[in-house]
N, C-alpha and C positions, 0 to 999 in steps of 0.2 A: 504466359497469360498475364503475370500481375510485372512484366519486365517494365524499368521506367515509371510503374506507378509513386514513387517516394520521390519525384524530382519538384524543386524549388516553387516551381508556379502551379503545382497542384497542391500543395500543402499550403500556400496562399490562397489558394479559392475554397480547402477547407477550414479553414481559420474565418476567413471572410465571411461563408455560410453560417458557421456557430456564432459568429458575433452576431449576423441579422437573426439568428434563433434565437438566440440567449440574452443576449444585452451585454452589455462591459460588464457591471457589478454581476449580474448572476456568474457570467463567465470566468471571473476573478475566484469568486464560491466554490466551485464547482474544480479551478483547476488547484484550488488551497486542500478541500478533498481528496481530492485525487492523490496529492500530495502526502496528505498525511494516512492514506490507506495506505500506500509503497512503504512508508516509514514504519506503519504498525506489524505491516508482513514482514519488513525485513529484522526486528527486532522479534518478532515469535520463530522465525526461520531461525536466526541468530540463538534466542534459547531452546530451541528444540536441538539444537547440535552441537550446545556445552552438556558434559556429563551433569549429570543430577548430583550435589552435595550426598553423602550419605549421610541420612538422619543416626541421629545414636538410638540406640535402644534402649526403650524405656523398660524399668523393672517394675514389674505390679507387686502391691506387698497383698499375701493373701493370708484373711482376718479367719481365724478357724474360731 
């Protein structure tokens, strides 16, 4: 169904389309977002899959 949809002069005519949506500058915006969303996932993905430091343990002093 979606064979051939990723080829060179369809991904020109949707490029083409978001420029007449968007404008350059909004378009510019929009893929600097895009950007930096990938970067904030891959950096939360990145510390979700180092182990966590173990904290030390605190001693409470208790006042009788």
């Amino acid at each position: 169904m979606f064979e051939g949809l990723m080829q060179p002069m369809h991904l020109i005519v949707i490029l083409f389309i978001a420029l007449l949506i968007f404008g350059p500058s909004k378009l510019s915006e929009l893929g600097k977002g895009l950007g930096m969303g990938i970067k904030n996932f891959k950096d939360a993905v990145n510390d979700n899959a180092k182990p966590a430091p173990a904290e030390p343990k605190k001693e409470e002093e208790h006042k009788a």
